[in-house]
Backbone bond lengths (Angstrom), bond angles and torsions (degrees), N, CA, C in turn:
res aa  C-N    CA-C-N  psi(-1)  N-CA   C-N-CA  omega(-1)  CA-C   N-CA-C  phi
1 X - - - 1.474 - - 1.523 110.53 -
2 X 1.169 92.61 -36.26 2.017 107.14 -174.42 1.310 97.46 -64.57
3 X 1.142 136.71 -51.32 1.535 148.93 -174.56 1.191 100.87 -65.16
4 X 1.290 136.27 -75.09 1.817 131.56 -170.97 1.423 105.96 -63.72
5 X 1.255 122.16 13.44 1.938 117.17 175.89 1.397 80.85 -115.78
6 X 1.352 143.76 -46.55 1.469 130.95 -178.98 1.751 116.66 -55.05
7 X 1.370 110.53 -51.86 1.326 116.05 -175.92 1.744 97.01 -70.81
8 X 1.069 139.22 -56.91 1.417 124.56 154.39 1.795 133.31 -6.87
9 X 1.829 95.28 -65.31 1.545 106.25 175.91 1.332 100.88 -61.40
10 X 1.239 130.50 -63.10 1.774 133.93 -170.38 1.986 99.76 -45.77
11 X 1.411 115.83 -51.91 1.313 96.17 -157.40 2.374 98.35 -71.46
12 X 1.345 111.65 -30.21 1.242 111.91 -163.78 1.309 113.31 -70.60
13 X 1.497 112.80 -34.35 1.636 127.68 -174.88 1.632 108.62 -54.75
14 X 1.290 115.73 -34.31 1.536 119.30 178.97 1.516 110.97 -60.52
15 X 1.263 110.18 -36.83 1.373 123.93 -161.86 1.412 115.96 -81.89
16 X 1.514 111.98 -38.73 1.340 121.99 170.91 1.783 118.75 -82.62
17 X 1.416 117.16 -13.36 1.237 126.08 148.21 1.408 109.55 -46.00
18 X 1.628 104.46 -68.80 1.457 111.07 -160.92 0.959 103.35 -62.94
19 X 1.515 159.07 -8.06 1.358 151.79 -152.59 1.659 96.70 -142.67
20 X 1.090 129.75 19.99 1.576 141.98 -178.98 1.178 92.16 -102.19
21 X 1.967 118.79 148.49 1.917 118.42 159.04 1.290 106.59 -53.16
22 X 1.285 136.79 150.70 1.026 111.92 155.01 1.885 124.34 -97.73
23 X 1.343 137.54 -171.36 1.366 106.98 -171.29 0.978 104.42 -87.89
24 X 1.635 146.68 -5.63 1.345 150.04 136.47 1.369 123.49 -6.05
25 X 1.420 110.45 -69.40 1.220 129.21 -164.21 1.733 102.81 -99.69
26 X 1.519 115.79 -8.93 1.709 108.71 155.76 1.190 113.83 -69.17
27 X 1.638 108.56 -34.52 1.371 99.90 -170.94 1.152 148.69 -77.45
28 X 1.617 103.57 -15.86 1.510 146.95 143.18 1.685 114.41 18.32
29 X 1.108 134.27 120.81 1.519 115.19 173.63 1.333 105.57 -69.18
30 X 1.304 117.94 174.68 1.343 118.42 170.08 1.839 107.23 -110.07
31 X 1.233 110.96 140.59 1.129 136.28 172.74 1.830 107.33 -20.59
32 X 0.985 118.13 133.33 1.703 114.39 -179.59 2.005 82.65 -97.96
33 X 1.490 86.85 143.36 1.486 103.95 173.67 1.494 106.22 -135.79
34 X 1.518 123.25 136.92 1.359 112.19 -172.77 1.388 122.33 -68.67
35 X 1.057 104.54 135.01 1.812 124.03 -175.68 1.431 108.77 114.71
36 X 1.446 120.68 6.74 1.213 141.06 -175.19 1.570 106.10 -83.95
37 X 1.782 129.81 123.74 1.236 123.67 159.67 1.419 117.84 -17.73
38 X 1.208 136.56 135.55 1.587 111.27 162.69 1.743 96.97 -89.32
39 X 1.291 108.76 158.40 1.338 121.48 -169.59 1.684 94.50 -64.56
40 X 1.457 113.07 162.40 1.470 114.07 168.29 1.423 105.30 -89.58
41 X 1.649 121.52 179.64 1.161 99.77 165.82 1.646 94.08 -173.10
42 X 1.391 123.88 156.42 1.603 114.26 175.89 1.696 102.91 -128.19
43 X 1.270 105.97 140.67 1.327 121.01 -173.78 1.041 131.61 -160.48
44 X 1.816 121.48 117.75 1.840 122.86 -172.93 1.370 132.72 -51.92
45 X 1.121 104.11 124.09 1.890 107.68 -174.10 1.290 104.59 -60.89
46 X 1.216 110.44 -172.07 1.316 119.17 171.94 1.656 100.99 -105.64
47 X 1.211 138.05 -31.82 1.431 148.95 152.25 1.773 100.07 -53.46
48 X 1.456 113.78 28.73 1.856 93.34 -174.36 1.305 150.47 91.65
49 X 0.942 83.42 -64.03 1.981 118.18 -178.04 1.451 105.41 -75.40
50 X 1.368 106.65 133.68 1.482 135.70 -168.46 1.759 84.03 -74.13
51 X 0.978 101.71 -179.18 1.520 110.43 -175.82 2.083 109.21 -171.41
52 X 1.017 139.47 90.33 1.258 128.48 141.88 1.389 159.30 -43.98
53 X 1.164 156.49 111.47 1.521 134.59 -178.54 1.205 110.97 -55.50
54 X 1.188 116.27 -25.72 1.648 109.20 -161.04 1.425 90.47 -76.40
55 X 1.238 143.56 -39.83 1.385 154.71 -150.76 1.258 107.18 -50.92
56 X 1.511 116.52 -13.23 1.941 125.11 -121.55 1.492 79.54 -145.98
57 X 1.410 139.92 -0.81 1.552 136.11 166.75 1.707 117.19 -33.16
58 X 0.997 103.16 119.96 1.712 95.21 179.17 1.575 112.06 124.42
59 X 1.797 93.43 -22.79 1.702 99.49 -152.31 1.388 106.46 -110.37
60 X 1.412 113.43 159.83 1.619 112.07 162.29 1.328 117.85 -84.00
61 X 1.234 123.95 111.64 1.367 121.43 168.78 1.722 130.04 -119.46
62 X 1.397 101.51 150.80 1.299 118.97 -173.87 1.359 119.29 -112.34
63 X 1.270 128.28 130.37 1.444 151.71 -139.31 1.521 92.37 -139.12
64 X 1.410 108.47 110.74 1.649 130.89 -176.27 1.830 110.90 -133.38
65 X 1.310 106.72 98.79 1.340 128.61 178.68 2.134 106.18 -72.81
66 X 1.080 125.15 113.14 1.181 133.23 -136.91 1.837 97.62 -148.97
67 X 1.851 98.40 132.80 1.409 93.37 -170.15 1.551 97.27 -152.18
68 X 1.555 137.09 95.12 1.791 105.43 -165.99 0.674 155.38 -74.93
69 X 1.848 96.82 -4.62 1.358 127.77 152.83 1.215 137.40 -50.27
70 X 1.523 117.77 -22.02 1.432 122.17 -165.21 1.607 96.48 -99.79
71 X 1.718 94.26 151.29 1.303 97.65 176.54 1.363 128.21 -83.01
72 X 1.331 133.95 -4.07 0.966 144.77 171.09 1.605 123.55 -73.34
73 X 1.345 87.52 -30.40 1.976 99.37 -176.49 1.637 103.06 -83.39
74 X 1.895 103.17 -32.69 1.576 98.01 167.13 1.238 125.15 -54.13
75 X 1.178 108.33 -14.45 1.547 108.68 -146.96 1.631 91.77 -93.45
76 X 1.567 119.80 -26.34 1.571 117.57 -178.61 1.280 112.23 -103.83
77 X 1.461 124.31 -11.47 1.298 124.96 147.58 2.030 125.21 -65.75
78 X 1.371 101.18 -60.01 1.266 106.04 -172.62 1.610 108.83 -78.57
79 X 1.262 111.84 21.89 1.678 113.47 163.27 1.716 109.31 -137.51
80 X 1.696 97.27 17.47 1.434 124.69 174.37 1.778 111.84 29.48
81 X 1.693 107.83 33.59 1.118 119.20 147.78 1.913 125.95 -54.69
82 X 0.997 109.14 -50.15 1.289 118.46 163.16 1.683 125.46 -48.86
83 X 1.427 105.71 -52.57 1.400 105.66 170.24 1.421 125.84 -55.26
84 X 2.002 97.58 -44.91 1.572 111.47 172.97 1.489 118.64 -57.60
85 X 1.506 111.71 -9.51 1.507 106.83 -165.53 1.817 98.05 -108.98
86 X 1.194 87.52 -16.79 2.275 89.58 -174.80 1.770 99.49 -82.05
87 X 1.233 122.45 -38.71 1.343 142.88 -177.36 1.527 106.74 -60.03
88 X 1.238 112.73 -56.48 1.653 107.53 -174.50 1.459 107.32 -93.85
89 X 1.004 133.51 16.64 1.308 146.26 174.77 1.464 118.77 -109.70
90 X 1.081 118.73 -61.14 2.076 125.18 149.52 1.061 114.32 -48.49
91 X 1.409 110.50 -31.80 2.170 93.56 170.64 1.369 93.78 -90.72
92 X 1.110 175.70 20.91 1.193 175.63 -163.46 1.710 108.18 -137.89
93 X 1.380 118.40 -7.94 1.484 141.00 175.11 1.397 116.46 64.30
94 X 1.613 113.19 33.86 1.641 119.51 137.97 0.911 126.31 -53.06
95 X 1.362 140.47 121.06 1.474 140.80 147.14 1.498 89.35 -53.49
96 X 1.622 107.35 132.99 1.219 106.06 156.24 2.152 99.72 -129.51
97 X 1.019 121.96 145.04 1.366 126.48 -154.06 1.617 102.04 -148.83
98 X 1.565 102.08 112.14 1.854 110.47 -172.61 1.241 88.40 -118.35
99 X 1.356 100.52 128.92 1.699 137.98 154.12 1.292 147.26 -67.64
100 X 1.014 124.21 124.47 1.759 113.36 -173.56 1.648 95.82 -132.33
101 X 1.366 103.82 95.33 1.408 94.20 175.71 2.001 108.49 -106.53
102 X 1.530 112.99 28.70 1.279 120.14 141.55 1.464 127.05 -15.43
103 X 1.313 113.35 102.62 2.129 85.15 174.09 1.778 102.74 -83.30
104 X 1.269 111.82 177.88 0.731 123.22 157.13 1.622 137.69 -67.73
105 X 1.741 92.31 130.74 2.067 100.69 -169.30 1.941 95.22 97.95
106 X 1.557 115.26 -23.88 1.331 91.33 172.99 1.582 117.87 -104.36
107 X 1.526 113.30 173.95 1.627 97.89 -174.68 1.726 116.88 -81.81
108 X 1.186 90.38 146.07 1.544 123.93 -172.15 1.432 126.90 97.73
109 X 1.588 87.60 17.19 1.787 80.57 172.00 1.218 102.57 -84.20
110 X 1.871 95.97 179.60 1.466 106.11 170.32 1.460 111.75 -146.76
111 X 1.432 127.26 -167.30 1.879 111.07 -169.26 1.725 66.91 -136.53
112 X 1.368 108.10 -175.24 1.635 108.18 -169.61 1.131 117.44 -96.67
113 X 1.538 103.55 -6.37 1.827 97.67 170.71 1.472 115.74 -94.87
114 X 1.569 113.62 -6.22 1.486 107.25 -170.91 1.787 93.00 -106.67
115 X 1.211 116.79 18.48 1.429 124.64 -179.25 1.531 94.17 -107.49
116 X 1.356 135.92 -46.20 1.247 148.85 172.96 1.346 107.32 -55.83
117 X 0.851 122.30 -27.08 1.879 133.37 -168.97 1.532 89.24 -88.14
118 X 1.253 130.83 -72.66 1.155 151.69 -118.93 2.184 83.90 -83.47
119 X 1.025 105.20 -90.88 1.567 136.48 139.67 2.239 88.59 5.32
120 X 0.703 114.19 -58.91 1.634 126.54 -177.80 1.314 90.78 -73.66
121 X 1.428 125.96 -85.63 1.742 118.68 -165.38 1.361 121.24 -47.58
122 X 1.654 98.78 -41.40 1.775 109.33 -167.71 1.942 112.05 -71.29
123 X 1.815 83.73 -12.26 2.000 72.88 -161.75 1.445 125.15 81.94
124 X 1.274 98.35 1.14 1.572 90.03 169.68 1.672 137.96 -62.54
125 X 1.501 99.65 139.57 1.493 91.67 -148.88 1.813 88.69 -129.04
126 X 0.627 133.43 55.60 2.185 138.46 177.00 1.675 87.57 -107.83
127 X 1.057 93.49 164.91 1.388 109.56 -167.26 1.758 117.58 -87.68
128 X 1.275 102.54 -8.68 1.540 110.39 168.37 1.389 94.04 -171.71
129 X 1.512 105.32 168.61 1.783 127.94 -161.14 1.258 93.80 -120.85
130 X 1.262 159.13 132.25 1.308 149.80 -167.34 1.676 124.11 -142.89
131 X 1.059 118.12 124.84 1.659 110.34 -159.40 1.275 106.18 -117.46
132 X 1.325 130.23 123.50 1.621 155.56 -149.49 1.549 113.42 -140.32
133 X 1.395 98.72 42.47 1.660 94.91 -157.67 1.759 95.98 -68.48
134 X 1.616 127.95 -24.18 0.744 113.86 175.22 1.744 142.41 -54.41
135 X 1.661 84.48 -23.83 1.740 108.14 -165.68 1.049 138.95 81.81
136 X 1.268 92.12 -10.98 1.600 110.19 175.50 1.732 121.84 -45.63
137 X 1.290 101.69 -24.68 1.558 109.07 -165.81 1.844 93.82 -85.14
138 X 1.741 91.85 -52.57 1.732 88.93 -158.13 1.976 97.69 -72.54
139 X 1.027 101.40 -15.84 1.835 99.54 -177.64 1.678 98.87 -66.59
140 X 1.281 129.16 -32.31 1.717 126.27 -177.72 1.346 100.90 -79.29
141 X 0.866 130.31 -37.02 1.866 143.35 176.93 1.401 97.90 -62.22
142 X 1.145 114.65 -43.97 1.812 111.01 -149.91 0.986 125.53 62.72
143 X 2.030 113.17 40.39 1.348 96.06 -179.77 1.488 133.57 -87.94
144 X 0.858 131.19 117.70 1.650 140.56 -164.91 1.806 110.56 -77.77
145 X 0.924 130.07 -36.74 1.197 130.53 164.85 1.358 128.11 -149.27
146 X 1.990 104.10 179.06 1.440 109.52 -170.81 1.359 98.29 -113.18
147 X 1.472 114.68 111.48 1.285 120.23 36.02 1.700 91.47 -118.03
148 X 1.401 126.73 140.85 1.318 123.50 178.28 1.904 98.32 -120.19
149 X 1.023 121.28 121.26 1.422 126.14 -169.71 1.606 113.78 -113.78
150 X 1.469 128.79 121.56 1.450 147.58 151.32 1.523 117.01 -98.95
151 X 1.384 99.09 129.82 1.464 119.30 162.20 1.603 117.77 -102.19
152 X 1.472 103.51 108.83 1.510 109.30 -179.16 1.592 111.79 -89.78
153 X 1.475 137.66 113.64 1.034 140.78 -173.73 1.655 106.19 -71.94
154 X 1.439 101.10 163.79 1.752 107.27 169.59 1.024 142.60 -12.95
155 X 1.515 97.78 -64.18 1.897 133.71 158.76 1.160 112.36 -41.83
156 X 1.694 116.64 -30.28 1.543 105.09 -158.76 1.583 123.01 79.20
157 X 1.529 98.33 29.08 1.436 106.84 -176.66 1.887 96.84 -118.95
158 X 1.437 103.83 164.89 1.232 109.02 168.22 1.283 134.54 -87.04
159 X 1.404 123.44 95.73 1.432 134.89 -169.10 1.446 129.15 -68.53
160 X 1.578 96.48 -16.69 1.643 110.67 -168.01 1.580 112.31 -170.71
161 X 1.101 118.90 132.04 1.606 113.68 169.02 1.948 108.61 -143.90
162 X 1.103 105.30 159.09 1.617 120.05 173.20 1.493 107.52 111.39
163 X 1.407 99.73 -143.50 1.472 106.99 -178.59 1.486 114.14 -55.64
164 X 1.630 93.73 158.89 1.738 118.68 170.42 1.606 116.40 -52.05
165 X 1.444 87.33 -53.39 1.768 104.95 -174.61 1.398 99.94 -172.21
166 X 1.238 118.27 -164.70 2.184 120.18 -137.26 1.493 90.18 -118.45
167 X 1.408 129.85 16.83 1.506 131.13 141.44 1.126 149.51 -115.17
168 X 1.946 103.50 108.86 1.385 92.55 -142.47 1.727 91.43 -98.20
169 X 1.603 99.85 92.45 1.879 103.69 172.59 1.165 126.24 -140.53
170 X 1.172 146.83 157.37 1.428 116.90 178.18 1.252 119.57 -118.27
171 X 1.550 114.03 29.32 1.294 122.57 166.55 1.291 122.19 -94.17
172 X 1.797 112.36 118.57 1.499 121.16 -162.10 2.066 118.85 -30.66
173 X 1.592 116.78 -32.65 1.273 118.31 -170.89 1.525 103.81 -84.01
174 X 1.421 120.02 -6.64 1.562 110.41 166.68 1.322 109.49 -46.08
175 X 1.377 118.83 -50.47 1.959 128.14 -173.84 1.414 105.39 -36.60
176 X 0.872 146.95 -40.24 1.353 175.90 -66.11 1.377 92.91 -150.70
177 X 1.347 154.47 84.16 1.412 140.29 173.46 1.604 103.87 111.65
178 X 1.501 116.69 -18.76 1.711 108.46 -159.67 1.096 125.15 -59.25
179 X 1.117 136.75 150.26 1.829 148.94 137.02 1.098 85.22 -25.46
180 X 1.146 146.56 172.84 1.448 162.29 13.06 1.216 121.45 19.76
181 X 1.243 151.48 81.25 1.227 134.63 -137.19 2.161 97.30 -102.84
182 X 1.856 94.36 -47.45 0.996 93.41 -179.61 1.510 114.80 -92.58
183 X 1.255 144.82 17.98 1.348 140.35 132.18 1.924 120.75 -60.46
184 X 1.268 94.04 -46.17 1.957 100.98 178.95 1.883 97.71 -55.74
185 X 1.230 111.60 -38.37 1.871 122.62 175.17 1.185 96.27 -53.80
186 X 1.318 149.79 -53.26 0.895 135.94 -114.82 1.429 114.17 -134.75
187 X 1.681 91.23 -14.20 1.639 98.95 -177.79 1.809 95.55 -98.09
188 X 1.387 114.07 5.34 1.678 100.02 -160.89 1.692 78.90 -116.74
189 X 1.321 141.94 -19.28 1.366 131.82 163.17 1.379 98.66 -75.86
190 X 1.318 164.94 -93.21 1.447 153.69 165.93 1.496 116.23 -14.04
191 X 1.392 127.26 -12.03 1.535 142.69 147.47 1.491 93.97 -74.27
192 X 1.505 140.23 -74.04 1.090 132.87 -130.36 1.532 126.63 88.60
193 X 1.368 93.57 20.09 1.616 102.47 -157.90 1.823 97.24 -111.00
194 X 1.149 135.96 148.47 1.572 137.43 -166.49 2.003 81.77 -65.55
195 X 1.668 86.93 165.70 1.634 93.63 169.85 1.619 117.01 -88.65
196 X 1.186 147.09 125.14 1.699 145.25 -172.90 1.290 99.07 -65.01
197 X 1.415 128.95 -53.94 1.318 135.25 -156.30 1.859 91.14 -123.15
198 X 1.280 94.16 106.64 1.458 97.39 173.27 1.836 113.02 -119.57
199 X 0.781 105.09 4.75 1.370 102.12 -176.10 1.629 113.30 -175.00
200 X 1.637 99.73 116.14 1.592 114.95 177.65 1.369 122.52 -120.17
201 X 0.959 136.24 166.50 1.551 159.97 129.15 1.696 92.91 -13.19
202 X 0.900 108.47 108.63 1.991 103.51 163.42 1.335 103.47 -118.58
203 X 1.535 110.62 129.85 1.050 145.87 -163.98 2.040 112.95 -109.97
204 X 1.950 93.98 135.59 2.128 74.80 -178.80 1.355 69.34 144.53
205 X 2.006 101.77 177.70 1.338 103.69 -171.06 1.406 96.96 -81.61
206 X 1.841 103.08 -171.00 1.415 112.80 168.98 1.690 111.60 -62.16
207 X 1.229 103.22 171.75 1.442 118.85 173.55 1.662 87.68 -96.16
208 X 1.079 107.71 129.96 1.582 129.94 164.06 1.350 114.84 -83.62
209 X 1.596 130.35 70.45 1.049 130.84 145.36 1.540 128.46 -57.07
């Protein structure tokens, strides 16, 4: 009897493992929902310099998930939509802040001098270049792709997350007609006005963790 309750425990114990949380998936961030703190976070420029969110209290900031491989991020760089949008936004005193949470050996990383190069040809104009090879940053974000875009309000709350704008293609004549998704964010917090469209579908490759 002692024996057929043992061979019993051995076959059931697997099963109730498999159907247990595991501490993996406790440990899980939880989903950012807007009006949500955005997490803090510290991370090396490509200019060097450590860089914080918290640093940036007071400010509107923009959170740009960035890959140069992907064709989608070409598509707002190499029609230097992207530049036009970091440029009139930093003189207007957005932090705007692009991400590479790439690890290393996968595509879209970069080392800090070929980010400095890159950053030089492309015209990039955000207020720091930021390297996350760990992931740690875009895994609290949940960011899922490049380009995946957040608007952090005054407070330091989350004003906006998902897509760029309401075409999700990566052929340069999509621009052509677009939403703006995160300019309409951004002009109704510089209104003072709630955001209409606060949260989309963001579209682009994966984030290469």
């Amino acid at each position: 009897m002692r024996a057929l309750m043992l061979v019993c425990a051995l076959i059931v114990s697997p099963l109730a493992l498999a159907n247990s949380p595991s501490k993996a998936a406790a440990a899980a961030p939880a989903v950012l929902k807007n009006g949500d703190v955005a997490p803090d976070f510290a991370l090396k420029g490509a200019d060097g310099k450590d860089y914080k969110l918290s640093q940036f209290k007071g400010k509107t900031v923009v959170l740009e998930w960035f890959n140069k491989d992907c064709p989608y991020v070409k598509k707002f760089y190499d029609s230097k939509t992207m530049q036009g949008l970091q440029k009139e936004q930093v003189a207007k005193g957005t932090v705007w802040l692009t991400i590479i949470s790439s690890a290393a050996g996968k595509e879209g990383h970069l080392a800090a001098a070929d980010a400095q190069k890159l950053m030089t040809e492309k015209g990039v104009a955000s207020t720091a270049f930021l390297f996350d090879d760990k992931g740690s940053v875009g895994k609290a974000y949940s960011a899922k792709t490049t380009p995946h875009m957040f608007v952090i309000d005054k407070a330091g709350k989350v004003a906006y997350q998902g897509a760029i704008d309401d075409r999700p293609s990566a052929t340069m004549k999509s621009l052509e007609g677009a939403q703006n998704y995160v300019t309409a964010a951004l002009t109704s917090l510089e209104k003072g006005e709630p955001v209409k469209t606060a949260s989309t579908t963001p579209y682009g490759c994966s984030v290469k963790y």
